[in-house]
N, C-alpha and C positions, 0 to 999 in steps of 0.2 A: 371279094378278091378271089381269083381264081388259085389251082394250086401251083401252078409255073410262078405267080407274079411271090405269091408268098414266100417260095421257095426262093425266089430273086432277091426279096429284101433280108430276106432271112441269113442269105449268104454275102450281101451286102455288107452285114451291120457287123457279123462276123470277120470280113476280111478287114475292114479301117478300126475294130475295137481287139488289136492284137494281143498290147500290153507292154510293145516297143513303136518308140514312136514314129522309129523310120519304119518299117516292116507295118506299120498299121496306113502310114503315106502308101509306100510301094505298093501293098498289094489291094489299101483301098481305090486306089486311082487305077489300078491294072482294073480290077473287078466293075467301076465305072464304067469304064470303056470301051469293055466287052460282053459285059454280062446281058445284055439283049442280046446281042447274036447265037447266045449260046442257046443248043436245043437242050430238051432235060434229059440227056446222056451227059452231056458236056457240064451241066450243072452237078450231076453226081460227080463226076469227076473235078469240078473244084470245090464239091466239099469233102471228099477226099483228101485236095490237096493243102483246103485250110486246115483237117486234122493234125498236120505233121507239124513239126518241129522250128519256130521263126529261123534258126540257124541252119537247119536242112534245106527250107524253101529258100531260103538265100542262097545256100552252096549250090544247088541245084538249077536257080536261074541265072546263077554268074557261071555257070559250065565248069563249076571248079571240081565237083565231085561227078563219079556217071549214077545217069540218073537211073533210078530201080524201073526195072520193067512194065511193071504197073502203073508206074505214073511216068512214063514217057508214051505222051499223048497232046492232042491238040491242041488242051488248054494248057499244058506244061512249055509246049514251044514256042504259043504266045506269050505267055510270061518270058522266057526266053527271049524271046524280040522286046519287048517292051521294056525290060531290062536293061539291057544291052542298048538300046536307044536314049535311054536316061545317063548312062555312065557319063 
């Protein structure tokens, strides 16, 4: 396995094994269904955004809070969309 695909499962197992079991749904089926398109900028940047907080990545993909600088980005406005699609 190369380092991209590793990297891929790796952030996979991470987004659907959260420890809530909506937020392990939501963001394992966001990360499903986008995580090929992503280049490895865009994969650092969602394990960044599986760092945070399940209640920040929530306020954050429901537009309730603004989002910090740093992680308003590509992959944060797809989750955005993808979110927002599921309500």
């Amino acid at each position: 396995m190369n380092d991209l695909h590793t990297h891929q499962k790796k952030l996979l197992f991470k987004s659907s094994h959260r420890g809530s079991k909506e937020m392990d749904i939501l963001l394992g089926r966001f990360v499903e269904k986008y995580i090929e398109l992503f280049n490895s900028a865009e994969l650092d940047m969602l394990e960044t955004l599986l760092e945070l907080d399940d209640n920040d990545i929530y306020q954050y993909a429901l537009d309730k809070v603004k989002i910090p600088e740093d992680l308003n980005n590509r992959v944060m406005e797809l989750l955005k969309d993808y979110t927002m699609l599921k309500k």
